[in-house]
N, CA, C and O of each residue as an XYZ file, in Angstrom:
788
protein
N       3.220    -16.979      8.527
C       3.338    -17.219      7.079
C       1.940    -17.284      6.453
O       0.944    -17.610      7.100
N       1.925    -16.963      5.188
C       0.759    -16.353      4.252
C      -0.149    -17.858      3.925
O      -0.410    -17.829      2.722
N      -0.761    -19.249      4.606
C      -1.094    -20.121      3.730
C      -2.156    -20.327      3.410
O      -2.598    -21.474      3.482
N      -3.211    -18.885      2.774
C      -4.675    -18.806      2.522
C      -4.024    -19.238      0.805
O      -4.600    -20.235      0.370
N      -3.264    -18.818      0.109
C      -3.091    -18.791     -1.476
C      -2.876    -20.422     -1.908
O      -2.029    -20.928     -1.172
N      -3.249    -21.077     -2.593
C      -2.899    -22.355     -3.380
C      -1.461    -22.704     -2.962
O      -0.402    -22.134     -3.225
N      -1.746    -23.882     -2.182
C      -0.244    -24.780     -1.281
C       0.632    -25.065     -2.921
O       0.193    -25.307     -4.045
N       1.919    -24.910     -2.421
C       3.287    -24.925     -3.393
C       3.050    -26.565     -4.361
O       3.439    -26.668     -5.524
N       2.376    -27.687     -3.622
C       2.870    -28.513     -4.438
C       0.910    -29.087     -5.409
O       0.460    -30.158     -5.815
N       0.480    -27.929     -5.372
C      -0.755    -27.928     -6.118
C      -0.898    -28.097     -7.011
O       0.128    -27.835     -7.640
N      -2.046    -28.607     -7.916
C      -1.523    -28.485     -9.529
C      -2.455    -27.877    -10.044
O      -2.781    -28.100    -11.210
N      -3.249    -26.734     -9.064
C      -3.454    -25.678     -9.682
C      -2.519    -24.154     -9.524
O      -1.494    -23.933     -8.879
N      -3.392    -23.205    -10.444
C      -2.448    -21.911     -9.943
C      -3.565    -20.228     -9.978
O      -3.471    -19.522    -10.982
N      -4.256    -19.912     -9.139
C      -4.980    -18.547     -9.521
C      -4.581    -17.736     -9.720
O      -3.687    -17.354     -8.965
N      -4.976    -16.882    -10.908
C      -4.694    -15.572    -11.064
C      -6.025    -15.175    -10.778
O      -6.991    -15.935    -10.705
N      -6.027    -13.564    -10.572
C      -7.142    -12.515    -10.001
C      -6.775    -11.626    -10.756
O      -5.670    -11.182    -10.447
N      -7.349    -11.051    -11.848
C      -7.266     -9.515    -12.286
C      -8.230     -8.768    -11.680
O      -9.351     -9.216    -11.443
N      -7.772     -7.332    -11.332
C      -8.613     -6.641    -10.698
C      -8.513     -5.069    -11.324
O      -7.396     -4.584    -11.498
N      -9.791     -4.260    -11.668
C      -9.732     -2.933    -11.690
C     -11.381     -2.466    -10.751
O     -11.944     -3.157     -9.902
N     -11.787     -1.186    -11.243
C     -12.531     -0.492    -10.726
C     -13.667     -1.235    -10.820
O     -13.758     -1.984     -9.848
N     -14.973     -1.386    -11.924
C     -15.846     -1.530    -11.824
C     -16.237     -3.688    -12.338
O     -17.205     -4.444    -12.264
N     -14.578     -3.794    -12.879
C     -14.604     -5.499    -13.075
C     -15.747     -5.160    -14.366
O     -16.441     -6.170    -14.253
N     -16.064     -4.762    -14.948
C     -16.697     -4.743    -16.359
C     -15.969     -4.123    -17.705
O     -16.655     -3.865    -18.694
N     -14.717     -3.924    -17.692
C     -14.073     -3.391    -18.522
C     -12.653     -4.438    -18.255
O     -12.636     -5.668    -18.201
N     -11.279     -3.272    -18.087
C     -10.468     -3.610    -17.865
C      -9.747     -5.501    -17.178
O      -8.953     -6.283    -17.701
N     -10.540     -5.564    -15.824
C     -10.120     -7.101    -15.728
C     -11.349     -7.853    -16.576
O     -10.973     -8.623    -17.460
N     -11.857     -7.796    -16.506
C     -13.094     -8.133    -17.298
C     -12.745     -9.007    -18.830
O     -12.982    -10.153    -19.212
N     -12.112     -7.897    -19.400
C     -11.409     -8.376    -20.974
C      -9.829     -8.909    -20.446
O      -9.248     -9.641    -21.248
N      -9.290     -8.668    -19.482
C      -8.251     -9.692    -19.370
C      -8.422    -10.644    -18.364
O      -7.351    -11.213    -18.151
N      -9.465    -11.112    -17.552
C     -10.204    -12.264    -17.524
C     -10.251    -13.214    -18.478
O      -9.690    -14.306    -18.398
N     -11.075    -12.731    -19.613
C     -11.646    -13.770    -20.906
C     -10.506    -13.693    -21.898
O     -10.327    -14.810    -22.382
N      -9.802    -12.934    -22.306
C      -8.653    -13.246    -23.175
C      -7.498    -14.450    -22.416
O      -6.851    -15.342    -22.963
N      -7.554    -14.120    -21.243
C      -6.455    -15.335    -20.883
C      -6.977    -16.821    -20.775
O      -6.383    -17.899    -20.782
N      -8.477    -16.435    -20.659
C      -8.802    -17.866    -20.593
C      -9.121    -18.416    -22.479
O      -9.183    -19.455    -23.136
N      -9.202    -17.414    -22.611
C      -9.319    -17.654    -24.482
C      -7.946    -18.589    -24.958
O      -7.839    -19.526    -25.748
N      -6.787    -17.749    -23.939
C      -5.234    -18.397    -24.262
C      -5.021    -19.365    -24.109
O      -4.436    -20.122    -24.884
N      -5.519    -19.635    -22.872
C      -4.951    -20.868    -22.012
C      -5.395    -22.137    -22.338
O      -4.649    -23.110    -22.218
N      -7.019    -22.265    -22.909
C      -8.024    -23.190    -23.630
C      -8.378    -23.841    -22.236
O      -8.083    -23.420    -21.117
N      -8.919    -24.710    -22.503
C      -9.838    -25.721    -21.817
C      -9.481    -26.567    -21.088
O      -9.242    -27.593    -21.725
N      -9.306    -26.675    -19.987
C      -8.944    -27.430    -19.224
C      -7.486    -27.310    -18.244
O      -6.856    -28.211    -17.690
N      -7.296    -26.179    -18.270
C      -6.097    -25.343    -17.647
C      -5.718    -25.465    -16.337
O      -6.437    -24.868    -15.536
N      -4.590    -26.204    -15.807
C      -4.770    -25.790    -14.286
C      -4.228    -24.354    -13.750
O      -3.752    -24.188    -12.627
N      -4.364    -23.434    -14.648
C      -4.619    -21.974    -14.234
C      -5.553    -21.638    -14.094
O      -6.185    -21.587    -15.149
N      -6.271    -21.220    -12.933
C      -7.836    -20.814    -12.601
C      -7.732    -19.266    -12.630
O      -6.941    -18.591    -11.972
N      -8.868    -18.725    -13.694
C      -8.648    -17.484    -13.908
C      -9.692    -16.570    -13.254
O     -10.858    -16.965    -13.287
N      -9.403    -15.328    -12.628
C     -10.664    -14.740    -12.424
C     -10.613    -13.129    -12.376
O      -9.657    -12.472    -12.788
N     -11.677    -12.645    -11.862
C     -11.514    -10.973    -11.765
C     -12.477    -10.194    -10.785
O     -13.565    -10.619    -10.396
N     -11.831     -8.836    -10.408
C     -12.602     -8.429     -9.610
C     -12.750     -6.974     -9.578
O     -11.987     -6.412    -10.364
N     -13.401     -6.309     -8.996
C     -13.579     -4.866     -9.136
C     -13.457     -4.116     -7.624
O     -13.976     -4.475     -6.567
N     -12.676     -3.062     -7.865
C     -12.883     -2.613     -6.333
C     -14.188     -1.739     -5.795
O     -14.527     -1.519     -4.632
N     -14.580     -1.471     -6.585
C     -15.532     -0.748     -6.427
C     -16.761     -1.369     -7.356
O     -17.613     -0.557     -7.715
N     -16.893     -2.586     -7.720
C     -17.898     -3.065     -8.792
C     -18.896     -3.397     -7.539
O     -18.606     -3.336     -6.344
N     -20.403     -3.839     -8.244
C     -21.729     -4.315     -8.378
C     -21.584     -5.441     -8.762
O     -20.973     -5.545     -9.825
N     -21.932     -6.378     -8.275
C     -22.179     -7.730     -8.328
C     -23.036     -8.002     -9.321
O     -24.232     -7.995     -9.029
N     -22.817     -8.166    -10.083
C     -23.536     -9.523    -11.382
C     -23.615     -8.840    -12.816
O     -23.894     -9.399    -13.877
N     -23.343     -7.666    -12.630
C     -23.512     -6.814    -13.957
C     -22.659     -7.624    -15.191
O     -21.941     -8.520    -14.746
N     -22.623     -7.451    -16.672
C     -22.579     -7.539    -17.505
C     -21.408     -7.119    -17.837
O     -21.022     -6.241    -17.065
N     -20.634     -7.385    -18.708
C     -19.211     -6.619    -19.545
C     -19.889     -5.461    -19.822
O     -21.103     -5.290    -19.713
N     -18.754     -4.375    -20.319
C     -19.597     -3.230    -20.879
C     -19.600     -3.701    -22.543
O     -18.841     -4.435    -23.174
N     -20.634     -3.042    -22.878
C     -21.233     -3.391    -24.232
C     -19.489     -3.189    -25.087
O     -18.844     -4.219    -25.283
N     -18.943     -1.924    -25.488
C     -17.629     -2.230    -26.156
C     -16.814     -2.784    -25.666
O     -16.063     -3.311    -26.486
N     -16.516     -2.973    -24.487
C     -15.598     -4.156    -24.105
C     -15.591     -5.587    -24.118
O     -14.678     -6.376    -23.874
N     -17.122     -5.823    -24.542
C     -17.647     -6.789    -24.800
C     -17.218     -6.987    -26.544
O     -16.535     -7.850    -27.096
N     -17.949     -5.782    -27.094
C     -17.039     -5.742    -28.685
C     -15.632     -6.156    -29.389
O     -15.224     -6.845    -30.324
N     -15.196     -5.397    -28.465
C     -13.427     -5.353    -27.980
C     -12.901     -6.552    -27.812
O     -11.861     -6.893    -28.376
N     -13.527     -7.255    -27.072
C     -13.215     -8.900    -26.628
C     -13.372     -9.659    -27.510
O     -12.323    -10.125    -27.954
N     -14.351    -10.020    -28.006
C     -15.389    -10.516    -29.383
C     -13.950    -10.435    -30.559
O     -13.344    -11.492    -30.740
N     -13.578     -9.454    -31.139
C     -12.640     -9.361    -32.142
C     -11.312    -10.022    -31.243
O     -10.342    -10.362    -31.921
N     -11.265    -10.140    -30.338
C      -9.909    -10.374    -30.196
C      -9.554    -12.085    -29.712
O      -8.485    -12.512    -29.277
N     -10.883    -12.879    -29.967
C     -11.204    -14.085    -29.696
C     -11.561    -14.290    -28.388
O     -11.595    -15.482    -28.082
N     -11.907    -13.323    -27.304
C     -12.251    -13.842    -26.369
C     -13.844    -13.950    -26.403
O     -14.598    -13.637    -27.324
N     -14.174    -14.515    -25.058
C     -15.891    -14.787    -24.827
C     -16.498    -14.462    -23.641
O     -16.449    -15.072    -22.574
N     -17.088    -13.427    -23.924
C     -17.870    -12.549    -22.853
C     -18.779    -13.208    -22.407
O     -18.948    -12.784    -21.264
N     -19.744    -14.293    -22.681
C     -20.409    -14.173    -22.316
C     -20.375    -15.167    -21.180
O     -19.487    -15.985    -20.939
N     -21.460    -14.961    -20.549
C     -21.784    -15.699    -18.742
C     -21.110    -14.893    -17.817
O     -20.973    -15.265    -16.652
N     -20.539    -13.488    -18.354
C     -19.669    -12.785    -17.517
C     -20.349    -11.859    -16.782
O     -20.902    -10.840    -17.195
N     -20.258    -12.371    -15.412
C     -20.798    -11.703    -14.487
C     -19.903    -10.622    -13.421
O     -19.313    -11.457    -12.735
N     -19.584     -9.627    -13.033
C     -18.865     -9.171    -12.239
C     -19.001     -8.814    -10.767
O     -20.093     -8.404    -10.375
N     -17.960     -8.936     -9.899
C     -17.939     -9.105     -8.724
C     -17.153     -8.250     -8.157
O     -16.385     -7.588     -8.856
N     -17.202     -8.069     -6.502
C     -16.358     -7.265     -5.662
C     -15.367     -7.661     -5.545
O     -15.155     -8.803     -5.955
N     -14.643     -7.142     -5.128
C     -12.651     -7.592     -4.725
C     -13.212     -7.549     -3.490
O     -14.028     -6.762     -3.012
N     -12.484     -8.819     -2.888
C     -12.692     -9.407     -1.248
C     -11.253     -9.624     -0.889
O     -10.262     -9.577     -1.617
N     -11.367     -9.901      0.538
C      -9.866    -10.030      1.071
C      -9.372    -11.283      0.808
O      -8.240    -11.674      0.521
N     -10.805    -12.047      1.012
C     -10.498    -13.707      0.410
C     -10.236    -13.922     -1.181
O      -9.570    -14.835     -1.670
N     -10.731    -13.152     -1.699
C     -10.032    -13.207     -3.476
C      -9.346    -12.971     -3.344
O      -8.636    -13.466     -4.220
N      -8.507    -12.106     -2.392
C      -6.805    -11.202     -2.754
C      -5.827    -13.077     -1.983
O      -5.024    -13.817     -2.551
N      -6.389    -13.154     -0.692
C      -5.656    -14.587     -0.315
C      -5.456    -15.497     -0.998
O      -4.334    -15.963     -1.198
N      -6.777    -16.030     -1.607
C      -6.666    -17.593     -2.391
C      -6.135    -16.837     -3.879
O      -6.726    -17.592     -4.653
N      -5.642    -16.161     -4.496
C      -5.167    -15.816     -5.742
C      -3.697    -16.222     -5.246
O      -3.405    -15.817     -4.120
N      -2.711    -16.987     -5.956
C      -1.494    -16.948     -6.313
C      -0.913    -15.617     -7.282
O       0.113    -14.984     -7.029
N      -1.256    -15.524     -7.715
C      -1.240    -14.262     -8.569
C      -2.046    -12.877     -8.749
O      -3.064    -13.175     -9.372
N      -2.040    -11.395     -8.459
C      -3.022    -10.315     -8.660
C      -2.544     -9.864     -9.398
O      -1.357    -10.142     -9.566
N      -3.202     -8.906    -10.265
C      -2.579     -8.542    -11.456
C      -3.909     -7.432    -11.957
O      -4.974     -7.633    -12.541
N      -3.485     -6.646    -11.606
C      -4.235     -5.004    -11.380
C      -3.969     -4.423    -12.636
O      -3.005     -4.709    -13.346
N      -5.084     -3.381    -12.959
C      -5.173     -2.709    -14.123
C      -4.334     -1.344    -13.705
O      -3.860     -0.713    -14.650
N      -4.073     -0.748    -12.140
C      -3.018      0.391    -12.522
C      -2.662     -0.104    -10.841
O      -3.200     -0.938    -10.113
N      -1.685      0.686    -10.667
C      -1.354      0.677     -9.066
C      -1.772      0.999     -7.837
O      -1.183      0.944     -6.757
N      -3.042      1.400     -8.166
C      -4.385      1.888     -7.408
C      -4.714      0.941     -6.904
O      -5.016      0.697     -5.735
N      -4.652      0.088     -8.168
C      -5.894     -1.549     -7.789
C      -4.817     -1.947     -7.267
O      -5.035     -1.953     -6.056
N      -3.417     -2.403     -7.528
C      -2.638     -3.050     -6.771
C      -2.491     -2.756     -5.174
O      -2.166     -3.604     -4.342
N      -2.706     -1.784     -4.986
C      -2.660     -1.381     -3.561
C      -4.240     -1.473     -2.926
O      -4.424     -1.871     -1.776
N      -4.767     -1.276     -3.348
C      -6.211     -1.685     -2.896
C      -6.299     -3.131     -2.248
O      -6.793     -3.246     -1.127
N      -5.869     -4.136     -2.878
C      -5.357     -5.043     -3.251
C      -4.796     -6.043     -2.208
O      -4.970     -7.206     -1.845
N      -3.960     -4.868     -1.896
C      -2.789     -5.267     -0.906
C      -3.428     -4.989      0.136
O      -3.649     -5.988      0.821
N      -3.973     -3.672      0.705
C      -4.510     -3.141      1.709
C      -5.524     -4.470      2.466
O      -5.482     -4.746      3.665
N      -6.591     -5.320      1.209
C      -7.533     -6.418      1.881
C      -6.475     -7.416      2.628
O      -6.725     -7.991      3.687
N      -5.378     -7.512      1.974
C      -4.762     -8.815      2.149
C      -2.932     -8.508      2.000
O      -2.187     -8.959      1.130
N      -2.553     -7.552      3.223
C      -0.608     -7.575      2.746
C      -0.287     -8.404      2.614
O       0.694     -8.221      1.893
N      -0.447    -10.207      2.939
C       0.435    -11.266      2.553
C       0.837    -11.044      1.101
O       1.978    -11.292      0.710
N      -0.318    -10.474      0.148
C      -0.006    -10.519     -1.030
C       0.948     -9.677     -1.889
O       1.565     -9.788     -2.949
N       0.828     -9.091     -1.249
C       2.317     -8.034     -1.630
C       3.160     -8.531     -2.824
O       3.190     -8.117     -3.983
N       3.926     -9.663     -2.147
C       4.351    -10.593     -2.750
C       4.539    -10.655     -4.555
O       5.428    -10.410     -5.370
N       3.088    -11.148     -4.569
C       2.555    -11.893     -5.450
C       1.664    -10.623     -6.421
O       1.252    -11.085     -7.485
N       1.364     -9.286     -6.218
C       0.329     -8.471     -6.491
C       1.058     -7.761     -7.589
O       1.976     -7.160     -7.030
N       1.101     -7.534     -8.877
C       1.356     -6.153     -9.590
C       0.888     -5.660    -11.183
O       0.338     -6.437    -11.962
N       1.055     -4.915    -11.356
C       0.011     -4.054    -12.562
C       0.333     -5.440    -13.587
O       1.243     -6.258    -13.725
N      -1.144     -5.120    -14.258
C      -0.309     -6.332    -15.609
C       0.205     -5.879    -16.625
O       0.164     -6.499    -17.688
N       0.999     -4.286    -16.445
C       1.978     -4.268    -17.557
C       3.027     -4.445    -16.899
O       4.021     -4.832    -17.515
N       3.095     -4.248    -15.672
C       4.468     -4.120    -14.830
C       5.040     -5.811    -15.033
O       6.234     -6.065    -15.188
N       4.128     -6.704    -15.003
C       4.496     -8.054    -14.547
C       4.526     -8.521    -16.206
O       5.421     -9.341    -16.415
N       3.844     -8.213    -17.240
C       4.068     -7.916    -18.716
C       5.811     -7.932    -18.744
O       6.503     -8.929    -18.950
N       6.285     -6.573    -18.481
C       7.292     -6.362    -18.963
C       8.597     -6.938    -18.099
O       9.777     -6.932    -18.451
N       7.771     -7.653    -16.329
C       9.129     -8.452    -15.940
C       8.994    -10.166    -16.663
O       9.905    -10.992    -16.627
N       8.077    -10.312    -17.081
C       8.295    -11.671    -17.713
C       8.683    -11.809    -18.859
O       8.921    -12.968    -19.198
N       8.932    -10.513    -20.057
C       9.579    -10.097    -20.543
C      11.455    -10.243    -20.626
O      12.160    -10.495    -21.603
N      11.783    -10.009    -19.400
C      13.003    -10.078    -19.038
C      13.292    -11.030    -18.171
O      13.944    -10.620    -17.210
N      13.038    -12.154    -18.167
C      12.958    -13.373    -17.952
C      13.576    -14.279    -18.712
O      13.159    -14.506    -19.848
N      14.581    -14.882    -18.234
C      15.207    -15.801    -19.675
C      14.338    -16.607    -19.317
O      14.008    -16.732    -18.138
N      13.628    -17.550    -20.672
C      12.320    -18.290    -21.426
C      12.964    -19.948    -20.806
O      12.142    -20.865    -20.800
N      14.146    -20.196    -20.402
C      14.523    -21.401    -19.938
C      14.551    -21.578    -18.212
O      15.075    -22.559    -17.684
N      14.074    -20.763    -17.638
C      13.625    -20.600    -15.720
C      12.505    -21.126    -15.767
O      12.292    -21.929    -14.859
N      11.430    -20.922    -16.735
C      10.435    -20.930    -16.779
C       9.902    -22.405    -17.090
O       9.692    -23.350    -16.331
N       9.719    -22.235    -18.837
C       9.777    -23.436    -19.337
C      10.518    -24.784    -19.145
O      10.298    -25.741    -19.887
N      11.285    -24.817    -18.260
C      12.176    -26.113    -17.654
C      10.960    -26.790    -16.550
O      10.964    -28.004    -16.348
N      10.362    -26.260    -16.153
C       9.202    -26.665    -15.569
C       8.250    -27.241    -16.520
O       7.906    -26.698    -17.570
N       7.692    -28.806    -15.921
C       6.900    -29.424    -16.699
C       5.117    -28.518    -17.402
O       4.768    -27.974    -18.449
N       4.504    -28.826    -16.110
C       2.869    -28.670    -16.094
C       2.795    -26.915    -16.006
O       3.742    -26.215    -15.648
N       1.776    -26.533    -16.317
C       1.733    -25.072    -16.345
C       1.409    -24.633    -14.639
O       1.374    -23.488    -14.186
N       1.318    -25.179    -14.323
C       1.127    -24.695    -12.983
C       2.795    -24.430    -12.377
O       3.105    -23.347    -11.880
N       3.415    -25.153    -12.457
C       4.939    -25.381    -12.364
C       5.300    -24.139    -12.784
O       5.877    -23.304    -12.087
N       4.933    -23.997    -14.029
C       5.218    -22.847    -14.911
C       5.087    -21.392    -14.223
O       6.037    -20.707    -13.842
N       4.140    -21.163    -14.166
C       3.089    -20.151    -13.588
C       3.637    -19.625    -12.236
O       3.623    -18.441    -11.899
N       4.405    -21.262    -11.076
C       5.025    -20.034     -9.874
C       6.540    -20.013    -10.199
O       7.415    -19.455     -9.537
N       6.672    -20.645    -11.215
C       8.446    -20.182    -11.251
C       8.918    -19.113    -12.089
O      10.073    -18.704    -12.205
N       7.199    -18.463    -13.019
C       7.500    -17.543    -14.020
C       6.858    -16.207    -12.547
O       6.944    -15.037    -12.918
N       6.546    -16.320    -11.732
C       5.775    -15.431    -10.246
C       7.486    -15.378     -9.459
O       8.016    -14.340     -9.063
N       7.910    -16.332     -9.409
C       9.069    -16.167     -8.836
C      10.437    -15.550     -9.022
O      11.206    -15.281     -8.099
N      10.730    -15.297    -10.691
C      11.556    -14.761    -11.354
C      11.166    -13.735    -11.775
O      12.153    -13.060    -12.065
N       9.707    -12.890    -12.110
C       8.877    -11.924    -12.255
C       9.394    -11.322    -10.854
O      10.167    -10.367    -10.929
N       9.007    -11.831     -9.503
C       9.065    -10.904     -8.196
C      10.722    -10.189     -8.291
O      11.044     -9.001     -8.276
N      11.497    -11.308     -8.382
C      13.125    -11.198     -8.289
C      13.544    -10.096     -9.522
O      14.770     -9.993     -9.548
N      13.135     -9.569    -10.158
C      13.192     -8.383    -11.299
C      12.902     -7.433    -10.641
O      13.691     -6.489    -10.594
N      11.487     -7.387     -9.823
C      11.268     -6.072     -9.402
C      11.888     -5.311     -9.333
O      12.948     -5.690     -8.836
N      11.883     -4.066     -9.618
C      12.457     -2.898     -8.837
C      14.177     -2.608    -10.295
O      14.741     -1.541    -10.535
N      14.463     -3.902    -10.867
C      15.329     -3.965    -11.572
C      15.000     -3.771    -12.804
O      16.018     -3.441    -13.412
N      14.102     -3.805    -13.485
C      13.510     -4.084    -14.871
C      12.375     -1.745    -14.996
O      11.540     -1.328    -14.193
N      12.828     -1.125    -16.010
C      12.313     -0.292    -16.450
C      10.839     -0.651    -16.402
O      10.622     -1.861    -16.466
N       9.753      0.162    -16.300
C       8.470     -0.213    -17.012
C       7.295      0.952    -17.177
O       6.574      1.429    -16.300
N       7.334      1.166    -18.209
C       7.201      1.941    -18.575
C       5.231      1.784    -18.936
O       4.610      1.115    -19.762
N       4.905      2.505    -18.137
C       3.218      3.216    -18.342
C       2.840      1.907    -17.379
O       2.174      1.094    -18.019
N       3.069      1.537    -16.145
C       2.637      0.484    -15.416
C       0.796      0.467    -15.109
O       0.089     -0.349    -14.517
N       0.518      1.601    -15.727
C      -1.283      1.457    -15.593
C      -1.775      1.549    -16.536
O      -1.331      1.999    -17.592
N      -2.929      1.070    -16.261
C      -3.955      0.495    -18.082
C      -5.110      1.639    -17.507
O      -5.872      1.398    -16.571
N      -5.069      3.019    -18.320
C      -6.363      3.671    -18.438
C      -7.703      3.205    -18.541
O      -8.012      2.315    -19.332
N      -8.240      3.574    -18.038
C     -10.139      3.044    -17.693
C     -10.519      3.504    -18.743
O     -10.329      4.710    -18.903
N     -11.292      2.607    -20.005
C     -12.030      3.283    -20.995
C     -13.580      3.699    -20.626
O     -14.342      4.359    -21.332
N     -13.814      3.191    -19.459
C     -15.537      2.965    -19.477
C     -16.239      4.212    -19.930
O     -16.031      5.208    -19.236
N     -16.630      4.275    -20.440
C     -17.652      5.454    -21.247
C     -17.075      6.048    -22.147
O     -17.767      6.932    -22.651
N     -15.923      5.909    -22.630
C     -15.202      6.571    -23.990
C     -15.323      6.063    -24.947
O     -16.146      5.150    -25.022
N     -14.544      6.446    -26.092
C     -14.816      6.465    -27.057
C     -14.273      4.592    -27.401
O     -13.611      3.893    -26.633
N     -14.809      4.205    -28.733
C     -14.071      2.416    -28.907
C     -12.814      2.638    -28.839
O     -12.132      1.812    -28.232
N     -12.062      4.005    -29.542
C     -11.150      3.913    -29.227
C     -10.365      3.499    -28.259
O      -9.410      2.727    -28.351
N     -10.934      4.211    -27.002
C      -9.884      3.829    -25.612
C     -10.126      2.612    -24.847
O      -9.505      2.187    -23.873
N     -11.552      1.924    -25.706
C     -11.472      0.640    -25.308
C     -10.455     -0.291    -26.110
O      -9.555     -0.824    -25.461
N     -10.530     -0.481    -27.254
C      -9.301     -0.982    -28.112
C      -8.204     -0.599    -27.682
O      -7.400     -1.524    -27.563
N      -7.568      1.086    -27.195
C      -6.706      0.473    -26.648
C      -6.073      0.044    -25.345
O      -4.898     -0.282    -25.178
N      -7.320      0.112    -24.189
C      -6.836     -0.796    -23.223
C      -6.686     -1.906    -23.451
O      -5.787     -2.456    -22.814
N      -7.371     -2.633    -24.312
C      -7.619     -4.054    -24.557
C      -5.849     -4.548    -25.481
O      -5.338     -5.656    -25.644
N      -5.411     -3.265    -25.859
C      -4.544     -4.055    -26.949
C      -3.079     -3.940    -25.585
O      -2.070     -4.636    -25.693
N      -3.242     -3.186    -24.698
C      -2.403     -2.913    -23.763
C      -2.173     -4.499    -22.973
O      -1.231     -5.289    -22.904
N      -3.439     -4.468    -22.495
C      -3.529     -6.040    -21.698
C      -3.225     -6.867    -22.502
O      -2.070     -7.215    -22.260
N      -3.771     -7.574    -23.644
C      -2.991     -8.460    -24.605
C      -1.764     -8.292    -24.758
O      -1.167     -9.367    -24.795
N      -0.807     -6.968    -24.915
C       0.357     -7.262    -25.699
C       1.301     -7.674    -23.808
O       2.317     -8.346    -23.628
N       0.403     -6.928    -22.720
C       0.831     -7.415    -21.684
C       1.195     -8.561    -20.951
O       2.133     -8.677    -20.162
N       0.306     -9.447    -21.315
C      -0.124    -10.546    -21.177
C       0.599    -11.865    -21.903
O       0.679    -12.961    -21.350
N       1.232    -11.503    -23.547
C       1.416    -11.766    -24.429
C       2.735    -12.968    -23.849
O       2.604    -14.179    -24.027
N       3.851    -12.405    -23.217
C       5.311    -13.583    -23.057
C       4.331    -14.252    -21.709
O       4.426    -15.464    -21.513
N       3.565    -13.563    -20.967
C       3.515    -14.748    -19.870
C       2.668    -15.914    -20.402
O       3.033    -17.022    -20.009
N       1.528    -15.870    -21.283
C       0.557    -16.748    -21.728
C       1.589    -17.405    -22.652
O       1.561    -18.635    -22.593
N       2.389    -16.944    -23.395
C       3.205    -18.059    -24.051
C       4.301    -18.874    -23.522
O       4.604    -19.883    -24.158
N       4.955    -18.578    -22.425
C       5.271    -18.814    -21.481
C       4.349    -20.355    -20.655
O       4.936    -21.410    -20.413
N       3.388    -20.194    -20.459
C       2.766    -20.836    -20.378
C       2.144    -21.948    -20.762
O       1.651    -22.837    -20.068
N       2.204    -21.830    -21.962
C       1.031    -22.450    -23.075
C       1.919    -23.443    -24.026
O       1.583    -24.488    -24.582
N       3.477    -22.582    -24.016
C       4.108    -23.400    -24.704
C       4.420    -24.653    -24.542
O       4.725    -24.898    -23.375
N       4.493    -26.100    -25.687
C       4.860    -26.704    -26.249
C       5.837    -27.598    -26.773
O       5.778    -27.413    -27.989
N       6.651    -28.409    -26.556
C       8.359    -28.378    -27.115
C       7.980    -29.510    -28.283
O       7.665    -30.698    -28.203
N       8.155    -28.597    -29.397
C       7.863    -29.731    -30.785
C       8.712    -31.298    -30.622
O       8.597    -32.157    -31.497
């Protein structure tokens, strides 16, 4: 049995976004979720690149890109995807199915737990909002919204499960990877984050 990932009765929860160079793609959905989540989260957020350089910088428009959309680039340094990031993550969440399998390849326990973040977008989507939210603390939250997300698989349509690489294009195709990951992102962070007035 898999017990490198955050033990079940933890009251934290990792996510790992991962694409190619970790300066674009996870990069801006790195800092937007932590933009979501605010301060003091026991969701530990992070990102990685499969093919990145260690310490480099956001890319300058994705950095732009981020900036308008309330997140905060800065101190953002980027890193390699390790087998030990793929273990200790409760959650991976890849920019296309490339990275997801990359992914998998450091670490199959994760299998599991590993998939595009539109794919996992659109199974938390189809999630009735009371599996979830019946759970107190967001961490609670986080593996019972991982647990009803996995149990969809394969059942739920999803349509464009990979987020195109803007790096060197135009703002355009950075805006719209960036608006891809946000609207991706969008039921699980509220999901999350929510509230009961």
């Amino acid at each position: 049995m898999d017990r490198t990932h955050t033990p079940e009765g933890s009251g934290t929860f990792r996510v790992l976004f991962v694409c190619t160079g970790n300066i674009c793609r996870s990069a801006m959905a790195e800092r937007l979720t932590l933009a979501a989540l605010g301060p003091d989260s026991p969701i530990l957020v992070g990102s990685a690149g499969t093919h990145a350089r260690t310490g480099w910088p956001m890319a300058e428009r994705a950095r732009e890109v981020l900036l308008r959309l309330g997140g905060d680039p800065e101190g953002f340094a980027s890193r390699t995807l390790t087998a030990e990031a793929v273990a200790r993550a409760d959650l991976v969440l890849a920019a296309s199915s490339e990275h997801r399998a990359a992914a998998v390849a450091l670490h199959p326990h994760a299998a599991a737990r590993a998939f595009t973040i539109a794919e996992f977008g659109a199974l938390a989507h189809a999630v009735p909002p009371g599996r979830v939210l019946s759970h107190g603390d967001p961490a609670r939250r986080a593996r019972a919204l991982l647990e009803e997300a996995g149990a969809l698989r394969g059942l739920v349509r999803v349509e464009r499960p990979d987020i195109a690489d803007p790096y060197g294009g135009p703002r355009r195709a950075y805006r719209e990877a960036a608006r891809r990951i946000a609207d991706a992102l969008a039921v699980p962070i509220r999901l999350l984050t929510h509230t009961s007035a």
